[in-house]
Structure formats: C-alpha cells, structure tokens
SEZAKOL-300515 format. One record per residue: z, y, x of N, C-alpha, C in turn; residue in three letters; residue number from 0. Coordinates in steps of 0.05 Angstrom, whole numbers, plus 32768, in hexadecimal, padded with zeros to 4 digits. Example, Ala and Ser with C-alpha at 12.3 -4.5 7.8 and 13.67 -1.06 7.14 Angstrom:
# SEZAKOL-300515
> n_up	n_north	n_east	ca_up	ca_north	ca_east	c_up	c_north	c_east	r	k
> 809C	7F8E	8108	809C	7FA6	80F6	809C	7FBE	8108	ala	0
> 808E	7FD3	8101	808F	7FEB	8111	809D	8001	8102	ser	1
# end
This chain:
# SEZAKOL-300515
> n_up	n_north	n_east	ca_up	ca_north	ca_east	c_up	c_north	c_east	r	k
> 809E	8083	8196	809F	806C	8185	808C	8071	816E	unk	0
> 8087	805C	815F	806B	8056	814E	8069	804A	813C	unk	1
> 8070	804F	8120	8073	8037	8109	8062	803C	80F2	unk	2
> 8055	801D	80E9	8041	801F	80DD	8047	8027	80C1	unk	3
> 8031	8036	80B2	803D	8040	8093	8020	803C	8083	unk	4
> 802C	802B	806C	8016	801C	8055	8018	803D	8045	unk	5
> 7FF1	8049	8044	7FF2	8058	8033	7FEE	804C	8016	unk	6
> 8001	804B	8005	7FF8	8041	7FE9	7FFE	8058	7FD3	unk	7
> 8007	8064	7FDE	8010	8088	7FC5	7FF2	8094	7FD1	unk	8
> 7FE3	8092	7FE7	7FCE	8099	7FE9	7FBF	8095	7FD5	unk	9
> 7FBD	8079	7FCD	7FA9	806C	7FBA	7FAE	8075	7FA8	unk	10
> 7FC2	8063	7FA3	7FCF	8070	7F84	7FC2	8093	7F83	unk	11
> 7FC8	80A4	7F8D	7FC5	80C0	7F89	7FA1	80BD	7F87	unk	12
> 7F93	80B0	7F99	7F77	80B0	7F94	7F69	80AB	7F79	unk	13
> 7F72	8093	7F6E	7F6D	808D	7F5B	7F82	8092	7F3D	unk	14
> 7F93	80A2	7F43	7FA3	80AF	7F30	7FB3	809C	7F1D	unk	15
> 7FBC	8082	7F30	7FD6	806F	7F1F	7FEB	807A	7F25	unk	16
> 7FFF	8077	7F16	801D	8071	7F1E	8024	8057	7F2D	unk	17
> 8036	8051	7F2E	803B	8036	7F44	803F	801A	7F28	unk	18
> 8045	8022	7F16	8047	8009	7F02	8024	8009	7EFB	unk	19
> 8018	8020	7EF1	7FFB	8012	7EEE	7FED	8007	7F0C	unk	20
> 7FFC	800B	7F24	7FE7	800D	7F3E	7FF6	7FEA	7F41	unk	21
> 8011	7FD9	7F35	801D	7FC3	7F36	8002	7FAD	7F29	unk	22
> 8003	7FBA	7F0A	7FF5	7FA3	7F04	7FD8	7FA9	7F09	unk	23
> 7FC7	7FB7	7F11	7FB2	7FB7	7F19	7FA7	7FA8	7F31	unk	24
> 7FC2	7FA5	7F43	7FBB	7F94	7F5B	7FC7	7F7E	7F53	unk	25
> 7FDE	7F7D	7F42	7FE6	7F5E	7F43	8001	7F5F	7F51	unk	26
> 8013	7F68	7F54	8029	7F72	7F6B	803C	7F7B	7F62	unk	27
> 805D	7F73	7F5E	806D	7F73	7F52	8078	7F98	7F51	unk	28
> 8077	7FA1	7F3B	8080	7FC2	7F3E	8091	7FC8	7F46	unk	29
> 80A1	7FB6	7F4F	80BB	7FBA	7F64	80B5	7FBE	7F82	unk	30
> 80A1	7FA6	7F8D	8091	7FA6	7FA7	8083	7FBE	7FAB	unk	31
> 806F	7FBF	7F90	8066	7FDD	7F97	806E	7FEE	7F9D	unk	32
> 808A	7FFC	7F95	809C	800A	7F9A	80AA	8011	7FB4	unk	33
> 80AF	7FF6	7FC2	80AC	7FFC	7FD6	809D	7FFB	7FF4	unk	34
> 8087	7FF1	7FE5	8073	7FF6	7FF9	8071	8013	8002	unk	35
> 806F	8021	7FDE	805E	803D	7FE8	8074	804F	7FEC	unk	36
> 808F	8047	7FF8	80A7	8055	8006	80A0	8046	8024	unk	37
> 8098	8035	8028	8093	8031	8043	80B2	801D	804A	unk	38
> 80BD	8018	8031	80D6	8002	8038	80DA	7FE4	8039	unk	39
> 80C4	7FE4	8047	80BB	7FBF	8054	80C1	7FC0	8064	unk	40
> 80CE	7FA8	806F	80C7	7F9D	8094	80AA	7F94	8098	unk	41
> 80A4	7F7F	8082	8088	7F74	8080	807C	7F70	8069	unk	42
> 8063	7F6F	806F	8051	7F6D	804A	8041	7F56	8056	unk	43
> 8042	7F4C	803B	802F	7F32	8044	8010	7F36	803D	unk	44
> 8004	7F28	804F	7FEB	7F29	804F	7FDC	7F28	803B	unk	45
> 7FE8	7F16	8020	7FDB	7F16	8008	7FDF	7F31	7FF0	unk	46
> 7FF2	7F3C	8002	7FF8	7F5D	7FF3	7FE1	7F6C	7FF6	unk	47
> 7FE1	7F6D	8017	7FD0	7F78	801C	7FAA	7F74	8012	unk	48
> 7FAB	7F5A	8015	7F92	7F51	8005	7F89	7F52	7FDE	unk	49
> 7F9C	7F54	7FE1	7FA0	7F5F	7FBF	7F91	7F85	7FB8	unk	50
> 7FA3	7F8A	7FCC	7FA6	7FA9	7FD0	7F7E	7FB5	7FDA	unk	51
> 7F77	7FA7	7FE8	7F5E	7FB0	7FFC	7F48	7F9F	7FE4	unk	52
> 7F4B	7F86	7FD8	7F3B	7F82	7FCC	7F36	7F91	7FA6	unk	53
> 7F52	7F94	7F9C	7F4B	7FA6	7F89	7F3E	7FC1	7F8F	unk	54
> 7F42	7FCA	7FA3	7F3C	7FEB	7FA2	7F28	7FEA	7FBA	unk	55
> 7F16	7FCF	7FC1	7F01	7FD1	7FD3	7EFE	7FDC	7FE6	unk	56
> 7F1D	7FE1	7FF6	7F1B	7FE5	8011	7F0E	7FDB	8027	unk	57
> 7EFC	7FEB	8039	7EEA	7FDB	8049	7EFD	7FDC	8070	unk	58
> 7F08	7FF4	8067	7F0E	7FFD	8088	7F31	8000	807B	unk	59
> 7F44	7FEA	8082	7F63	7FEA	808B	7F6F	8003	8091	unk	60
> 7F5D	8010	809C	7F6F	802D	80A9	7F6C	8048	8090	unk	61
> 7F5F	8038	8076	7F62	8041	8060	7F7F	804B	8052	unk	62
> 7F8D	8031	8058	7FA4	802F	8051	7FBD	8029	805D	unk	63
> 7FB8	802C	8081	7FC4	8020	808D	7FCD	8035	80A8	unk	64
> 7FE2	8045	80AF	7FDD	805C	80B8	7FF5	8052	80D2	unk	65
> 7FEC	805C	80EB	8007	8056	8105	800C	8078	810A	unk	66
> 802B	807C	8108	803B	8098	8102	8048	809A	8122	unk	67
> 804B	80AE	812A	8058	80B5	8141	8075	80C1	8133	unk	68
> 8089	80B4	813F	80A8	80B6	8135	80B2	80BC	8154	unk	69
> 80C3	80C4	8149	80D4	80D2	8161	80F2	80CA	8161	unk	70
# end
C-alpha cells in the first residue's frame, strides 16, 4: 500500500520558517498549516496547493509531493 505525503516541514526547514511565519507567508490558516505538515488531511485543495508552489516557486510537484510505501 501507498499514501501520498505533502513535504511542507521540508520547506519550511529549507527556508528556515516555523509554521506560523511559513502561514502567513503563503496566506494559509496556521491551523491548516499545521496539519498539513503532520500529513493530517484526507484532502488539500488545490488553491493550497497553488498558494504553496507559487510563493516558494515551485517548478516540479514532486518538490513537495512525495508517494511512501506503507505496510
């Protein structure tokens, strides 16, 4: 089995925010952020995601976007 995981503690760690400065920098409630970068969504909406790829000028998805082998 195979479930998808939003790297956003990646970012955050790249560019050295915490999750409340990495909230308002994209625009994204610091609650949501929160649990994005626990991976505790069913779904993120597409304008998250577009928020997310256009502040931090993501060109390639698999930037931030990783499929895990679970057992």
């Amino acid at each position: 089995m195979r479930r998808v995981v939003l790297r956003i503690d990646m970012l955050m760690d790249r560019y050295g925010l915490n999750q409340g400065e990495f909230a308002e920098k994209v625009g994204i409630r610091p609650a949501a952020i929160s649990q994005l970068s626990r991976n505790h969504v069913v779904r993120i909406s597409i304008d998250h995601l577009e928020r997310i790829v256009n502040t931090f000028e993501i060109d390639d998805i698999r930037e931030i976007i990783e499929i895990e082998n679970i057992r």
